[in-house]
C-alpha positions, 0 to 999 in steps of 0.5 A: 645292798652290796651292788649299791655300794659297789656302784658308788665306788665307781662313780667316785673313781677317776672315769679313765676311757681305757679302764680295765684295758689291759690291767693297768699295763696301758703304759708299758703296752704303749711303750711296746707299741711305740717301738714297734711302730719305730720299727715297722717305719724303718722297715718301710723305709728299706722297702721304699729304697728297694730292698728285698728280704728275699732277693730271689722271690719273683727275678730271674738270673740275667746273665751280664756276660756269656762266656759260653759257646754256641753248639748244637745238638742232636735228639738222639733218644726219647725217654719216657718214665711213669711215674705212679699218681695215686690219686688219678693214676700213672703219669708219664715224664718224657725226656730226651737225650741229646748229644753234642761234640765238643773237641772231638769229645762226645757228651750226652744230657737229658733234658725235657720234652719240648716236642722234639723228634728224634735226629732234630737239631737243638740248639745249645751254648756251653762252657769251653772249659767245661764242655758239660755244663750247658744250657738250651737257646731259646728264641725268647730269650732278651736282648742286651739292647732292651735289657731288663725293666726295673720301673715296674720294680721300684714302683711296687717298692715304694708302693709297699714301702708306702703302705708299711710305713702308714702301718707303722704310723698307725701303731705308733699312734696307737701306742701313743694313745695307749702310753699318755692315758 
């Protein structure tokens, strides 16, 4: 008897698609979704404009002017290090030094193993005003001529950018169904 008369209230209440969703709260969470939707659109539009939340996730530093000076230097010693691997056993790291003259000053630096020999010339460019500081030349290094490619960039940005924004609306609209019922 008690079942009947419970059928009856509900067959006399307003028949509302979201009942029981949420407790009566539907409005407040369509609010919230709303702006959050706003934000995740404003968000979009950044992305779609290039920027980067993380400005070093997946670039490299490209030098615009080089200041430092062409040398070389020579492999004086091979260094090797084992390092215990628990899992597999030792491994071993393989340094060089090498050794370059710089205003009748001698400076040392280790590097890592690139298959060199000992007395192999390497070439280098370093700092005049800090001899010290230096770095290896590579042969693959990229021409100022060719610069670097940003097509593929800002391509992946608007891409992204596309996506968020139609995620954003997405939620936006839910929120608006969710607030209007």
């Amino acid at each position: 008897m008690d079942i009947y008369k419970l059928m009856l209230l509900a067959e006399e209440e307003e028949n509302n698609p979201m009942d029981g969703m949420f407790s009566g709260a539907q409005h407040i969470v369509g609010i919230v979704l709303i702006i959050t939707g706003l934000l995740i659109i404003y968000i979009a539009v950044k992305i779609a404009k290039g920027y980067r939340f993380l400005p070093a996730a997946g670039s490299e530093t490209i030098i615009e002017e080089d200041n430092y000076v062409e040398g070389e230097a020579k492999a004086v010693s091979k260094q090797t290090t084992t390092l215990p691997d628990y899992g597999s056993g030792a491994k071993e790291l393989t340094e060089w030094e090498i050794s370059y003259t710089v205003n009748d000053e001698e400076f040392t630096q280790v590097i890592p193993d690139d298959g060199y020999e000992t007395g192999d010339t390497i070439k280098i460019k370093y700092d005049p005003k800090k001899p010290s500081d230096f770095y290896l030349v590579t042969d693959d290094a990229p021409s100022k001529e060719g610069g670097y490619d940003d097509s593929d960039d800002t391509a992946n940005s608007r891409r992204n950018g596309f996506i968020f924004g139609l995620l954003g609306v997405i939620v936006m609209l839910g929120g608006i169904a969710l607030a209007l019922l």
